[in-house]
N, C-alpha and C positions, 0 to 999 in steps of 0.2 A: 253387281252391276245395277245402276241407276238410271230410271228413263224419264222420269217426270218432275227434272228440273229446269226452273224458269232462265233461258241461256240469252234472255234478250239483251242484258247489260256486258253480256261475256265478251271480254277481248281476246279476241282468237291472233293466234300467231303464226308462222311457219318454220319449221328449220331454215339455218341460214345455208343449208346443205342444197334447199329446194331449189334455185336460180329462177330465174323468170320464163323459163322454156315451156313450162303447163307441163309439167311431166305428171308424174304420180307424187302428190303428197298431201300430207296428213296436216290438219292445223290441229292446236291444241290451246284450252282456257284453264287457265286456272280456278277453281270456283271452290277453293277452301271450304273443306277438308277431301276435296272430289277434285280429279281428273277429267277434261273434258274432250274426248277426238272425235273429230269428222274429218270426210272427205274436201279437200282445198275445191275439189273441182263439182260438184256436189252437196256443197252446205243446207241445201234443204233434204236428203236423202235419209236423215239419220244423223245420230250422235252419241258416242259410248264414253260413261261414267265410270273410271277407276279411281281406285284408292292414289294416293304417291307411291307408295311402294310397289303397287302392280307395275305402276306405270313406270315406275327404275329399272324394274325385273323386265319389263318389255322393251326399254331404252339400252340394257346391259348384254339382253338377247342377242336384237341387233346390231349393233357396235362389233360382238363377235363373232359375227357370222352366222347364228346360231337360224338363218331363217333363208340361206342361200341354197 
């Protein structure tokens, strides 16, 4: 985990899962060779640095239900 990277030029995204409701979701940047999430409803709260591959393991998790 990485906390002291500069995310000012980050283009954050959303799933296209999220709809425009304000529900609960997660944006994410890319910042090569780092993973980048925070809170969509919260961008200033915080922000967690994974590898890709954490963040596959964490996109393969949920896909399966593994977090229901």
């Amino acid at each position: 985990m990485q906390n002291s990277q500069d995310l000012t030029g980050a283009q954050w995204r959303k799933s296209t899962y999220s709809g425009g409701t304000g529900g609960e979701c997660l944006e994410v940047a890319d910042l090569t060779p780092r993973i980048a999430i925070r809170d969509s409803k919260n961008p200033a709260h915080g922000t967690l640095t994974v590898t890709p591959e954490s963040f596959a393991r964490f996109v393969a998790a949920t896909t399966a239900g593994a977090f229901d």
